[in-house]
Backbone and ligand atoms as CSV (ligand in chain L), in Angstrom:
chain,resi,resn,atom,element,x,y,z
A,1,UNK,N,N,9.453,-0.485,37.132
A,1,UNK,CA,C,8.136,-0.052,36.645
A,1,UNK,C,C,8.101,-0.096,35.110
A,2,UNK,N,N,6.645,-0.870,34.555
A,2,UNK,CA,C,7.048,-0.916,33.187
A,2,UNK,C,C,6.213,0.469,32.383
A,3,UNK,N,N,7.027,1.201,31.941
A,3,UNK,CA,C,6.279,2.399,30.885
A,3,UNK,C,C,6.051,2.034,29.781
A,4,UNK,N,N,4.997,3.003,29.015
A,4,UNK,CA,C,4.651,2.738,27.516
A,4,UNK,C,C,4.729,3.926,27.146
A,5,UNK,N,N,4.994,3.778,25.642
A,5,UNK,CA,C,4.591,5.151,24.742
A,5,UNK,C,C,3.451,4.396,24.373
A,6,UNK,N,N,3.020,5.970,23.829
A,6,UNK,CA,C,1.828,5.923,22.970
A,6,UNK,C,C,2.027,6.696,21.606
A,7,UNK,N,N,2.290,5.364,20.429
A,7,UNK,CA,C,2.285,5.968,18.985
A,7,UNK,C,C,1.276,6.244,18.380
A,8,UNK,N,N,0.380,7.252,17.590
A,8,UNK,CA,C,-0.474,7.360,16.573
A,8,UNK,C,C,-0.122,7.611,15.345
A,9,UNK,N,N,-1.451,6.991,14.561
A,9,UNK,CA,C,-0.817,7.362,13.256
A,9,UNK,C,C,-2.217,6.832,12.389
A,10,UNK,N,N,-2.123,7.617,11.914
A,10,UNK,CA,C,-3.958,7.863,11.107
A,10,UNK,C,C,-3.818,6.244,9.582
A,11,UNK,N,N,-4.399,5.803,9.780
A,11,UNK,CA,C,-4.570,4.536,8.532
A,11,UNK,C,C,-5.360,5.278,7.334
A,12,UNK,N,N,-5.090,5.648,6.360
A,12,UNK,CA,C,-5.946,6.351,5.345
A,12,UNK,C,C,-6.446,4.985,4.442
A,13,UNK,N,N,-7.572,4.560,4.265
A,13,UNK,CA,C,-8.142,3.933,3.547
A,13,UNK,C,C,-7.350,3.047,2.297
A,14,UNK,N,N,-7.758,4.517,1.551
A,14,UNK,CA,C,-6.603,4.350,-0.030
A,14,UNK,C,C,-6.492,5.850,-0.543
A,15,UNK,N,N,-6.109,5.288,-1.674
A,15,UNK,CA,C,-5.815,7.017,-2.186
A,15,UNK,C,C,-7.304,8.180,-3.038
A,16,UNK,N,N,-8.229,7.353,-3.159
A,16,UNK,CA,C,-9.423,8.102,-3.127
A,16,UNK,C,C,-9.896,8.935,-1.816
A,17,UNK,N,N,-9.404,8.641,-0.834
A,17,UNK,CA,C,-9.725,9.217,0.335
A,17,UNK,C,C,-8.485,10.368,0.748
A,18,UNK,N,N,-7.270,10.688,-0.074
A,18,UNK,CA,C,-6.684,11.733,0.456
A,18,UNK,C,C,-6.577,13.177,-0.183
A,19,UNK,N,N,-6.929,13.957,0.009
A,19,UNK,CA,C,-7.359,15.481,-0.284
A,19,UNK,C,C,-6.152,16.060,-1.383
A,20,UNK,N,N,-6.714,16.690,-2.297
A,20,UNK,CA,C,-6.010,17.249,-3.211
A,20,UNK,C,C,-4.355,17.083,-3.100
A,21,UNK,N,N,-4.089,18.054,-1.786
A,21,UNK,CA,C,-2.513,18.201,-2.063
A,21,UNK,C,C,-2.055,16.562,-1.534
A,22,UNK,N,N,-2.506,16.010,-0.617
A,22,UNK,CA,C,-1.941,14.300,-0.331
A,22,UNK,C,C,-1.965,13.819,-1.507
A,23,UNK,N,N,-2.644,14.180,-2.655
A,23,UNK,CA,C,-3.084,13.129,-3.955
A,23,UNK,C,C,-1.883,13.736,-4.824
A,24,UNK,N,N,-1.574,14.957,-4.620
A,24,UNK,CA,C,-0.609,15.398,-5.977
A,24,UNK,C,C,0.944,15.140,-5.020
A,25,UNK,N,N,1.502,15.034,-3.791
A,25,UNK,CA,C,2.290,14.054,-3.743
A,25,UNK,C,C,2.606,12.841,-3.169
A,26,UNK,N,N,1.301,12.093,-3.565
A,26,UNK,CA,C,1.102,10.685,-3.849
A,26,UNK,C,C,1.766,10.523,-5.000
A,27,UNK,N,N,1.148,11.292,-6.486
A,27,UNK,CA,C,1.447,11.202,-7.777
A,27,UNK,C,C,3.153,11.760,-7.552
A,28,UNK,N,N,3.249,12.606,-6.875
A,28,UNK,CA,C,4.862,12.871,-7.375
A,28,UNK,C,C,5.513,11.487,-6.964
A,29,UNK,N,N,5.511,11.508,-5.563
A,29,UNK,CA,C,6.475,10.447,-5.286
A,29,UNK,C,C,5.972,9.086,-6.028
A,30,UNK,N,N,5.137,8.496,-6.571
A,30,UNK,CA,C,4.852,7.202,-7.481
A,30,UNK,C,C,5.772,7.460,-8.785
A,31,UNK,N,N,5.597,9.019,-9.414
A,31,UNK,CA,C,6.284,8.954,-11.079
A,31,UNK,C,C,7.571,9.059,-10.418
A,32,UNK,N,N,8.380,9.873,-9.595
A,32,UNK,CA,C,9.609,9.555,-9.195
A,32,UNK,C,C,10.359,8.353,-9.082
A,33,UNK,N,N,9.308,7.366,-8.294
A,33,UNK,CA,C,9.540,6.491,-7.878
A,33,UNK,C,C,10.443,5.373,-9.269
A,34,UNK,N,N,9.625,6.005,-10.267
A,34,UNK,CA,C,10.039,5.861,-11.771
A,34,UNK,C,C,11.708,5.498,-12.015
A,35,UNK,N,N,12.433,6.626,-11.457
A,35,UNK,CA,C,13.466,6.962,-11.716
A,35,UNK,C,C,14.560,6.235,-10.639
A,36,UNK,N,N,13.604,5.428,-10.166
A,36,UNK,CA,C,14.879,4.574,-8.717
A,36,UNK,C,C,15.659,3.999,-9.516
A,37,UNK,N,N,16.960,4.116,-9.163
A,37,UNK,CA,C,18.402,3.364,-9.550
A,37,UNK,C,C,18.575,2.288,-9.293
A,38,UNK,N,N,17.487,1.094,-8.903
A,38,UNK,CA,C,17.594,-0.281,-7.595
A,38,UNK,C,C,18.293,-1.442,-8.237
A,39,UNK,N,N,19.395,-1.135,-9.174
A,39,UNK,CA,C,20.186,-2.341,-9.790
A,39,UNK,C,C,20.395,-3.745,-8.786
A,40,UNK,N,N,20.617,-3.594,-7.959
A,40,UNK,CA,C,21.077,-4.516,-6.970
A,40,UNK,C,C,19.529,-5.070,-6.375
A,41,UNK,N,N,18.874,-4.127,-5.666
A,41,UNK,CA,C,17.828,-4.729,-4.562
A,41,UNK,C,C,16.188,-4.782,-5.733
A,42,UNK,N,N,16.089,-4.159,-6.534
A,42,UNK,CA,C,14.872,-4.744,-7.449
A,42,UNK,C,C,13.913,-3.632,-6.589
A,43,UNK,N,N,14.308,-3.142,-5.372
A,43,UNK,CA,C,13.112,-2.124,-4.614
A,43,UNK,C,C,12.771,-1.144,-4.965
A,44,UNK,N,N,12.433,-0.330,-5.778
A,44,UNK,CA,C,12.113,1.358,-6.062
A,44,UNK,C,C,11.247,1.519,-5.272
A,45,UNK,N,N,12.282,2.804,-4.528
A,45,UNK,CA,C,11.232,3.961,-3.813
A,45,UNK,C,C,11.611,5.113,-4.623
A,46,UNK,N,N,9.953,5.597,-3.949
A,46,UNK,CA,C,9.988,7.247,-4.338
A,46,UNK,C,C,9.189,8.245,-3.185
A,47,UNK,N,N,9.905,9.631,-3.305
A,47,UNK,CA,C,9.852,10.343,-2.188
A,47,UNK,C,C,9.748,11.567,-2.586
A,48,UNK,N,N,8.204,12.415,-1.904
A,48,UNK,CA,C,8.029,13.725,-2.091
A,48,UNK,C,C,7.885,14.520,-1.165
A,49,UNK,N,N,8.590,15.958,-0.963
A,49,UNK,CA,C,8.603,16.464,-0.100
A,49,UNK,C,C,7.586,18.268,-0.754
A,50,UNK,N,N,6.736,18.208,0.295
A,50,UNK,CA,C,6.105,19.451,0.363
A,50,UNK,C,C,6.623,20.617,1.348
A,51,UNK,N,N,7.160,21.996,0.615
A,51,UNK,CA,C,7.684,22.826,1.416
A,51,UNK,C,C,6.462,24.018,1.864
A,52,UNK,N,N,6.892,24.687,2.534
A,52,UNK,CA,C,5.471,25.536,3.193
A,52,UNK,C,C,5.427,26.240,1.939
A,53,UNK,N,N,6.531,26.753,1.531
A,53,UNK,CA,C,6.190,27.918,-0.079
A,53,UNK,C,C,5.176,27.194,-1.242
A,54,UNK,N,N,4.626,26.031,-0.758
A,54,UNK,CA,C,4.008,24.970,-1.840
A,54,UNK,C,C,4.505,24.355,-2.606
A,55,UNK,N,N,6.407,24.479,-2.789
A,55,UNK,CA,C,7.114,23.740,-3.786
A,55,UNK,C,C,7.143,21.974,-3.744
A,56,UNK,N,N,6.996,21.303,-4.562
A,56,UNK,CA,C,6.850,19.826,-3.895
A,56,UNK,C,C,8.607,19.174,-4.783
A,57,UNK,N,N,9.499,18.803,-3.808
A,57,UNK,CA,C,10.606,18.292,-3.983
A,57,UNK,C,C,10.759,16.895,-4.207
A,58,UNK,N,N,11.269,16.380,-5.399
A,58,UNK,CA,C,11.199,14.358,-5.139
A,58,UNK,C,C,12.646,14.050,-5.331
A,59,UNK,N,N,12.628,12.661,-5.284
A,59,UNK,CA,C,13.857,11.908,-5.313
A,59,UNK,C,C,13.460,10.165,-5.171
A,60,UNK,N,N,13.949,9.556,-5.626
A,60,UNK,CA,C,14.066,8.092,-5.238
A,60,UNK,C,C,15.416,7.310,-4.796
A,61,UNK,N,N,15.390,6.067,-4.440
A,61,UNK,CA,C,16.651,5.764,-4.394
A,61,UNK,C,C,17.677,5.427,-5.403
A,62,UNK,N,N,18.793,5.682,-4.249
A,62,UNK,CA,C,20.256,5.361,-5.580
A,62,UNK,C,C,20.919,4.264,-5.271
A,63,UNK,N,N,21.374,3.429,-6.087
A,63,UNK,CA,C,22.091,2.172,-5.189
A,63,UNK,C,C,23.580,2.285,-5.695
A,64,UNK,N,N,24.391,0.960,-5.129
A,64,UNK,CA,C,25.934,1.050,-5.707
A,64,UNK,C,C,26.157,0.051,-5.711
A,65,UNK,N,N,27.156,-0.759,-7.078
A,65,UNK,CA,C,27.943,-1.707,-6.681
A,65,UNK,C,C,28.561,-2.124,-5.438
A,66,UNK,N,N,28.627,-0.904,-4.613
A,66,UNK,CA,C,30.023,-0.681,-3.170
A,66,UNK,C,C,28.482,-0.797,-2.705
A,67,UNK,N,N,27.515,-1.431,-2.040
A,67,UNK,CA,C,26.230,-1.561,-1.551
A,67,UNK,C,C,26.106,-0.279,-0.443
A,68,UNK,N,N,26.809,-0.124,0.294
A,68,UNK,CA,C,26.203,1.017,1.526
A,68,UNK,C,C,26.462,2.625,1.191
A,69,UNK,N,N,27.745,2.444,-0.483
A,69,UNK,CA,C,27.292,3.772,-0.882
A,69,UNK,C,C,25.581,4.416,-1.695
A,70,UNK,N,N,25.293,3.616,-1.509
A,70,UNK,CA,C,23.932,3.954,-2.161
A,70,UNK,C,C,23.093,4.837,-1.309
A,71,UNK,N,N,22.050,5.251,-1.100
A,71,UNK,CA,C,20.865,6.012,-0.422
A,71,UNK,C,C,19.534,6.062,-0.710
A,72,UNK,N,N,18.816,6.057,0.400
A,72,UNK,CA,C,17.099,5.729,0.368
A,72,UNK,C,C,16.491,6.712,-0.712
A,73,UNK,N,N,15.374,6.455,-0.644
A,73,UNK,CA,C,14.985,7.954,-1.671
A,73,UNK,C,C,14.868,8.986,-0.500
A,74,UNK,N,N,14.102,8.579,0.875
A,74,UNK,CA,C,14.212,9.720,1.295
A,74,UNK,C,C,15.394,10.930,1.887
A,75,UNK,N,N,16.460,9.876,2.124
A,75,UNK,CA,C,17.358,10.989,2.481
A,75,UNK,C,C,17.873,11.684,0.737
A,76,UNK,N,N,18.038,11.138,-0.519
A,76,UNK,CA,C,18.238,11.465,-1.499
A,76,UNK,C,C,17.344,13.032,-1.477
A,77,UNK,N,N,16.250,13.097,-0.737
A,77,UNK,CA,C,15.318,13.936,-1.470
A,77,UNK,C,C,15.437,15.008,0.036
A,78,UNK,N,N,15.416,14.377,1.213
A,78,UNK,CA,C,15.767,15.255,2.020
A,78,UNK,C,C,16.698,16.278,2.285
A,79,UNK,N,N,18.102,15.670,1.672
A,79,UNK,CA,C,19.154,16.153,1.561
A,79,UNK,C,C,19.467,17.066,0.527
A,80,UNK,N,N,18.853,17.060,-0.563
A,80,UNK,CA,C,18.643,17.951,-1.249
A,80,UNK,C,C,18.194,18.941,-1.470
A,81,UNK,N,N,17.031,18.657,-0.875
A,81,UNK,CA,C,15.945,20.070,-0.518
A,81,UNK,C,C,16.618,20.881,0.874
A,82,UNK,N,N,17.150,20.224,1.457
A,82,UNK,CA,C,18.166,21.385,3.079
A,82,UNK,C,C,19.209,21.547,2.063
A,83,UNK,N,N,19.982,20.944,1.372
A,83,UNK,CA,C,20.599,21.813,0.098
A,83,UNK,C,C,20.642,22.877,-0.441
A,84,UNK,N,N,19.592,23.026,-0.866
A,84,UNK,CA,C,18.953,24.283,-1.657
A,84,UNK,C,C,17.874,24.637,-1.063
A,85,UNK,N,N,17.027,24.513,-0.092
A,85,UNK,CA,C,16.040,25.681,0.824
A,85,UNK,C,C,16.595,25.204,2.218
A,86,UNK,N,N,17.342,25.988,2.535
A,86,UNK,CA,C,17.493,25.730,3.941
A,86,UNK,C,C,17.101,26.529,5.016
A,87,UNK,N,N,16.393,27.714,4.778
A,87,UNK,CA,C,15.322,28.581,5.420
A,87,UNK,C,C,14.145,27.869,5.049
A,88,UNK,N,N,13.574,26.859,4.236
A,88,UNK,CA,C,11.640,27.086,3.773
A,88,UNK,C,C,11.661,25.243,4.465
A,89,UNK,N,N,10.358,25.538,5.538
A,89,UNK,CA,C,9.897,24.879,6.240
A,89,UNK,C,C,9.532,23.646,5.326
A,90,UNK,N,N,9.636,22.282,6.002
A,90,UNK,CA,C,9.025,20.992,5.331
A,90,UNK,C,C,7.693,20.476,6.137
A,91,UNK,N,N,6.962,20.467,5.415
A,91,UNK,CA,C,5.311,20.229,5.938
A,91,UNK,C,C,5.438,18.640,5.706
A,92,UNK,N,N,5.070,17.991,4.899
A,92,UNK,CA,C,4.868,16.964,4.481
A,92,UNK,C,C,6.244,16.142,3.834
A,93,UNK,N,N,6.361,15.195,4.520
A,93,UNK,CA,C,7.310,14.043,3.012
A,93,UNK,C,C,6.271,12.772,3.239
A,94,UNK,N,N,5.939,12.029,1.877
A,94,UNK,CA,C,5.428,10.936,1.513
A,94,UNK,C,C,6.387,10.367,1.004
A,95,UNK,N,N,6.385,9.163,0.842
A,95,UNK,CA,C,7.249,8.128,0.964
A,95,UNK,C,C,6.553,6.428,-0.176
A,96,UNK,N,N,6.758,6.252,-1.268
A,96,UNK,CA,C,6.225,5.095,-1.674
A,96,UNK,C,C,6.949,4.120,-2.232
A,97,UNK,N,N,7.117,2.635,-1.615
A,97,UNK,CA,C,7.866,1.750,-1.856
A,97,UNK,C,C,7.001,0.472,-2.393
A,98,UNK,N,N,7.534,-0.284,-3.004
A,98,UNK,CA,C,7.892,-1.780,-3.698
A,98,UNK,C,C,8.542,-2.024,-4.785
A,99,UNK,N,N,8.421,-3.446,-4.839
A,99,UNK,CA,C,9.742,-4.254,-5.771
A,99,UNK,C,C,9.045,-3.769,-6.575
A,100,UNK,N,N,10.028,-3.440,-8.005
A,100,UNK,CA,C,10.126,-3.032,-9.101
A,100,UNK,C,C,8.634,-3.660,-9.896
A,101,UNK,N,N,8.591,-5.054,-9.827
A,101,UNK,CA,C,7.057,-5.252,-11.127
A,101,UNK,C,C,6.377,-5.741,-9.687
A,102,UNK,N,N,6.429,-6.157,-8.712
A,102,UNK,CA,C,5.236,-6.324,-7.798
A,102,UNK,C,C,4.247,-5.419,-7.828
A,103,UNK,N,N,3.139,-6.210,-7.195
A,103,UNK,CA,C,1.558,-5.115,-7.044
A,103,UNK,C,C,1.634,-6.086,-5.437
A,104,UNK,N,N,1.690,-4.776,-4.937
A,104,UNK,CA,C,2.431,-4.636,-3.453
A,104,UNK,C,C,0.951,-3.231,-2.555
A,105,UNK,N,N,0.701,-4.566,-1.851
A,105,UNK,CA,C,-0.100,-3.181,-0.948
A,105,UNK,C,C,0.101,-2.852,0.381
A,106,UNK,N,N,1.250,-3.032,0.878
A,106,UNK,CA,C,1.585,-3.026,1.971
A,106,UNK,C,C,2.578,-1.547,2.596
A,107,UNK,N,N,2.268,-0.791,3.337
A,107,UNK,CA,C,2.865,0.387,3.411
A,107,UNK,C,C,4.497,0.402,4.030
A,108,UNK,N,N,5.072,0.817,3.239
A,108,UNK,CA,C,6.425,0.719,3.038
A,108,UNK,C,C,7.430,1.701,4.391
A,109,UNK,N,N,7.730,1.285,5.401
A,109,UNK,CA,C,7.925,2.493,6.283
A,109,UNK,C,C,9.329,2.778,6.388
A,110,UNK,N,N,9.597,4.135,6.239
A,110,UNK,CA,C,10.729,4.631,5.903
A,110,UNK,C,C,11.780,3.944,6.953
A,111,UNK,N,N,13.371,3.571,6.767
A,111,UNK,CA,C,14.081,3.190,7.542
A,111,UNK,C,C,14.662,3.973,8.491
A,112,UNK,N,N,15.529,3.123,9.663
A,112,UNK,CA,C,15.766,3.811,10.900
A,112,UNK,C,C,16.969,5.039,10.185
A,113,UNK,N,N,17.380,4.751,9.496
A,113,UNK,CA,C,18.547,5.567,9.296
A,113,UNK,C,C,17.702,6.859,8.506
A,114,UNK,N,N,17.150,6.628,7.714
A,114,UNK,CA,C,15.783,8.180,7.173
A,114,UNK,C,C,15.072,8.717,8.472
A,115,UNK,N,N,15.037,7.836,9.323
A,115,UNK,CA,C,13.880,8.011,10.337
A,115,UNK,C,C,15.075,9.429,10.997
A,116,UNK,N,N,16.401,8.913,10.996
A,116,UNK,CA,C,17.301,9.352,11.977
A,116,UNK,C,C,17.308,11.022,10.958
A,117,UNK,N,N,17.253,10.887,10.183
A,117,UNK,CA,C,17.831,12.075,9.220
A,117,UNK,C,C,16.206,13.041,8.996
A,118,UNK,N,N,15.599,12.117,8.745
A,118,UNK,CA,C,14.285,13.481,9.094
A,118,UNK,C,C,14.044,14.158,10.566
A,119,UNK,N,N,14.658,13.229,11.570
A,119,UNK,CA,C,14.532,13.815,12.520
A,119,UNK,C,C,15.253,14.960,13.064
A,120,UNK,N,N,16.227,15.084,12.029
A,120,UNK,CA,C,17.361,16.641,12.588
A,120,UNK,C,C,16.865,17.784,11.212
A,121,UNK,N,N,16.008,17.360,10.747
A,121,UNK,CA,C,15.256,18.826,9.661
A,121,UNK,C,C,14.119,19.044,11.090
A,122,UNK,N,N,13.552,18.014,10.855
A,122,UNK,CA,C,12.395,18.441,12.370
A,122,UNK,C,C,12.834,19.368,12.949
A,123,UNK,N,N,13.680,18.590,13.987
A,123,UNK,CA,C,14.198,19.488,15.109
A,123,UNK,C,C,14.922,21.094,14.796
A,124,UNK,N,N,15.531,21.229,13.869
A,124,UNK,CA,C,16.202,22.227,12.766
A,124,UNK,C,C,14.833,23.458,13.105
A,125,UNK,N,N,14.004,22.909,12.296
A,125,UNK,CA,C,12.991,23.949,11.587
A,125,UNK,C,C,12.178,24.090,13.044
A,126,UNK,N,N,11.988,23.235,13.917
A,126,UNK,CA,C,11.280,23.129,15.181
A,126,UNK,C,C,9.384,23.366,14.621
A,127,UNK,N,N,9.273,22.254,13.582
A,127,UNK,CA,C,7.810,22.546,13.682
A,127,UNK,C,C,7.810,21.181,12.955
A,128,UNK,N,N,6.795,19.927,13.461
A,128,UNK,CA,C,6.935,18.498,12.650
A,128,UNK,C,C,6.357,18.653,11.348
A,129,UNK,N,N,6.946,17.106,10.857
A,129,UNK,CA,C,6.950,17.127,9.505
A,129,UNK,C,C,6.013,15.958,9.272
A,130,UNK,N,N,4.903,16.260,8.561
A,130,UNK,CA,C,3.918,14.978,8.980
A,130,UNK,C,C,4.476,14.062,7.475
A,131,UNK,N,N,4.325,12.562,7.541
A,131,UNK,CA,C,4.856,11.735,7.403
A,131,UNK,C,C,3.809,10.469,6.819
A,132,UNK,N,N,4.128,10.321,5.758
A,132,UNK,CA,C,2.945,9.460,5.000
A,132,UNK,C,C,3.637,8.310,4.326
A,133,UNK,N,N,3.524,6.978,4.547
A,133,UNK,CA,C,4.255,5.955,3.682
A,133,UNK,C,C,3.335,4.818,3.333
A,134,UNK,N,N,3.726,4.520,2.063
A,134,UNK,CA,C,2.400,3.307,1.647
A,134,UNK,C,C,3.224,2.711,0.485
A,135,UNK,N,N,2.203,2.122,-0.083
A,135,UNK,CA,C,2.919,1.033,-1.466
A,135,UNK,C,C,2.191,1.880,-2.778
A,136,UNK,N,N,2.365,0.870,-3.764
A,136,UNK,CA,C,1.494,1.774,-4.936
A,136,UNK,C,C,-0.024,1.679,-4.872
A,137,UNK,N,N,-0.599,0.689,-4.046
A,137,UNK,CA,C,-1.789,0.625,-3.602
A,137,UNK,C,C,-2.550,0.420,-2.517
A,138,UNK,N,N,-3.451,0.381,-2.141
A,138,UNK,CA,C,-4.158,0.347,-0.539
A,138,UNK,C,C,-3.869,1.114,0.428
A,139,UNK,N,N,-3.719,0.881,2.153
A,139,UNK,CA,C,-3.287,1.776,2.992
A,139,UNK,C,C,-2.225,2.685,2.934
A,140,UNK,N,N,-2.805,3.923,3.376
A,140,UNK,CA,C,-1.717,5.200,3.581
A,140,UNK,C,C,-1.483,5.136,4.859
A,141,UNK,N,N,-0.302,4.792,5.779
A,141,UNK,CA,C,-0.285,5.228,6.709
A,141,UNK,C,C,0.071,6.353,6.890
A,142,UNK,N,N,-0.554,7.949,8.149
A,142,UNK,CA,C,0.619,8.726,7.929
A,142,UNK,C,C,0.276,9.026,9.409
A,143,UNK,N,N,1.473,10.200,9.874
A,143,UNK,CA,C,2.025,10.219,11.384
A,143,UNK,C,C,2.003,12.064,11.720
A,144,UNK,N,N,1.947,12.219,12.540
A,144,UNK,CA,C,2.512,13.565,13.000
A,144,UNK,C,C,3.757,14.219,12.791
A,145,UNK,N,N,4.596,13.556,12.967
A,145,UNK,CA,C,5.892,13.701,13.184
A,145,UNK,C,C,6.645,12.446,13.327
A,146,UNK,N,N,8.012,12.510,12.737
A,146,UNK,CA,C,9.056,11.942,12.899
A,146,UNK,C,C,8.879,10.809,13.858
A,147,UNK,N,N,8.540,11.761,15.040
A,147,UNK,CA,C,8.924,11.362,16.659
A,147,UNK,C,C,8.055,10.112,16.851
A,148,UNK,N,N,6.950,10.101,16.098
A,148,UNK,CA,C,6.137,9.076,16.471
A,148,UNK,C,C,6.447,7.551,16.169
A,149,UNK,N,N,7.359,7.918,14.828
A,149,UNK,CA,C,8.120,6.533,14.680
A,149,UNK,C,C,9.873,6.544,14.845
A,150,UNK,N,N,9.563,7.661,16.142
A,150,UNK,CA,C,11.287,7.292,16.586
A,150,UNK,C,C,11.165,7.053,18.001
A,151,UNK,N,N,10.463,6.640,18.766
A,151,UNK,CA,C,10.637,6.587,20.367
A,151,UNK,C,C,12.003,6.831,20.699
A,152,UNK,N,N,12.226,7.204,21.801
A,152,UNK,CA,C,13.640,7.646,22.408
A,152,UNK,C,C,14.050,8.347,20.879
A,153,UNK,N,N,14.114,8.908,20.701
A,153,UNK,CA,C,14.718,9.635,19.447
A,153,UNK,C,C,16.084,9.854,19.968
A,154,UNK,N,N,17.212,10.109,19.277
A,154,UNK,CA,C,18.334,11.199,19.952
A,154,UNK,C,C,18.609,12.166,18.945
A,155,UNK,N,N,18.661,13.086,19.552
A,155,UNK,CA,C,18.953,14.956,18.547
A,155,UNK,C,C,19.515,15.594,20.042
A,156,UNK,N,N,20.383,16.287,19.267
A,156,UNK,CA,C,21.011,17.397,19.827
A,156,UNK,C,C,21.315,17.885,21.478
A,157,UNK,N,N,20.160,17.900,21.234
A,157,UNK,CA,C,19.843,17.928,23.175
A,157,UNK,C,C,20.181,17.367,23.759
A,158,UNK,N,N,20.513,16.507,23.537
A,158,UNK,CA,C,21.312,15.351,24.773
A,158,UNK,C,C,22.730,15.768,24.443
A,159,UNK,N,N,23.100,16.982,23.232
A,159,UNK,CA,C,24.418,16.851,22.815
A,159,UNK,C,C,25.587,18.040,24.308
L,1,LIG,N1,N,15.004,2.096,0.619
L,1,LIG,C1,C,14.557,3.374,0.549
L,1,LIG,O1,O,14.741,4.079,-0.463
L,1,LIG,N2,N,13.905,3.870,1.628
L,1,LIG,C2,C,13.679,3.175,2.779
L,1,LIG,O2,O,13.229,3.747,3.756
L,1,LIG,C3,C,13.946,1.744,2.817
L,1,LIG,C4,C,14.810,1.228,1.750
L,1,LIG,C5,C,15.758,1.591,-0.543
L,1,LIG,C6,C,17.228,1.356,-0.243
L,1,LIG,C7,C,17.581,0.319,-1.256
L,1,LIG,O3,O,17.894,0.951,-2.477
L,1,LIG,C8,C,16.284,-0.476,-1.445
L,1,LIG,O4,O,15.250,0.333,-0.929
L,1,LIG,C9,C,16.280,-1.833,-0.716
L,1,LIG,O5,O,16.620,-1.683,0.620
């Protein structure tokens, strides 16, 4: 028998269309995005995380000569913030990627291995973390949760 999921995930226009707090970390994660380390891949991302206390957390990526020691921006920024708040809930992470001088409008979607690592704060805090990724211009995509761009997820429960 063949099954389907069913993914959603809201297409936001552009960034005139997203409400105050989506717009201020839009702006975080873009000036972060500033600070990507992308010696090797030319890609800067940048990544903001909104905590329920209203604190907004960023990070971009880091790269390495040794290539797989490096890290996305989002686990850079995820990992940091369960670092240092590891009681205060994560509402929101946005996510904004392209090559360094491109004008790129294509929404940048976080990788399986971020996908894998936001999904154990999720499950952690047990309340989703809605999820927004885009370029520096045009469509926002954003999601409910994690889960929507992890089908079959695996966490814990199966542990
Ligand atoms: N990268 C991220 O920061 N986040 C992602 O979800 C995808 C990829 C970074 C890793 C590397 O520094 C560069 O983009 C090219 O893969």
């Amino acid at each position: 028998m063949e099954k389907e999921f069913k993914i959603t995930f809201e297409a936001i226009s552009n960034y005139d269309s997203l409400d105050d707090t989506e717009k201020k970390l839009f702006d975080a994660a873009k000036k972060i995005r500033e600070n990507a380390y992308a010696a090797y891949s030319h890609f800067h991302v940048g990544c903001a995380i909104l905590l329920e206390n209203g604190e907004i957390i960023t990070g971009s990526n880091q790269e390495n000569a040794a290539y797989p020691s490096g890290l996305c921006a989002e686990r850079t920024t995820i990992f940091w913030t369960a670092a240092n708040f590891p009681d205060v809930k994560i509402k929101k992470l946005f996510v904004i990627g392209a090559p360094k001088d491109a004008v790129s409008s294509t929404p940048i979607p976080p990788c399986g291995a971020c996908r894998q690592s936001i999904l154990e704060y999720e499950a952690k805090q047990k309340e989703g973390i809605e999820i927004y990724f885009a370029s520096l211009d045009g469509e926002i995509y954003k999601t409910r949760s994690i889960r929507d761009l992890l089908p079959f997820s695996f966490d814990s429960s199966y542990l």
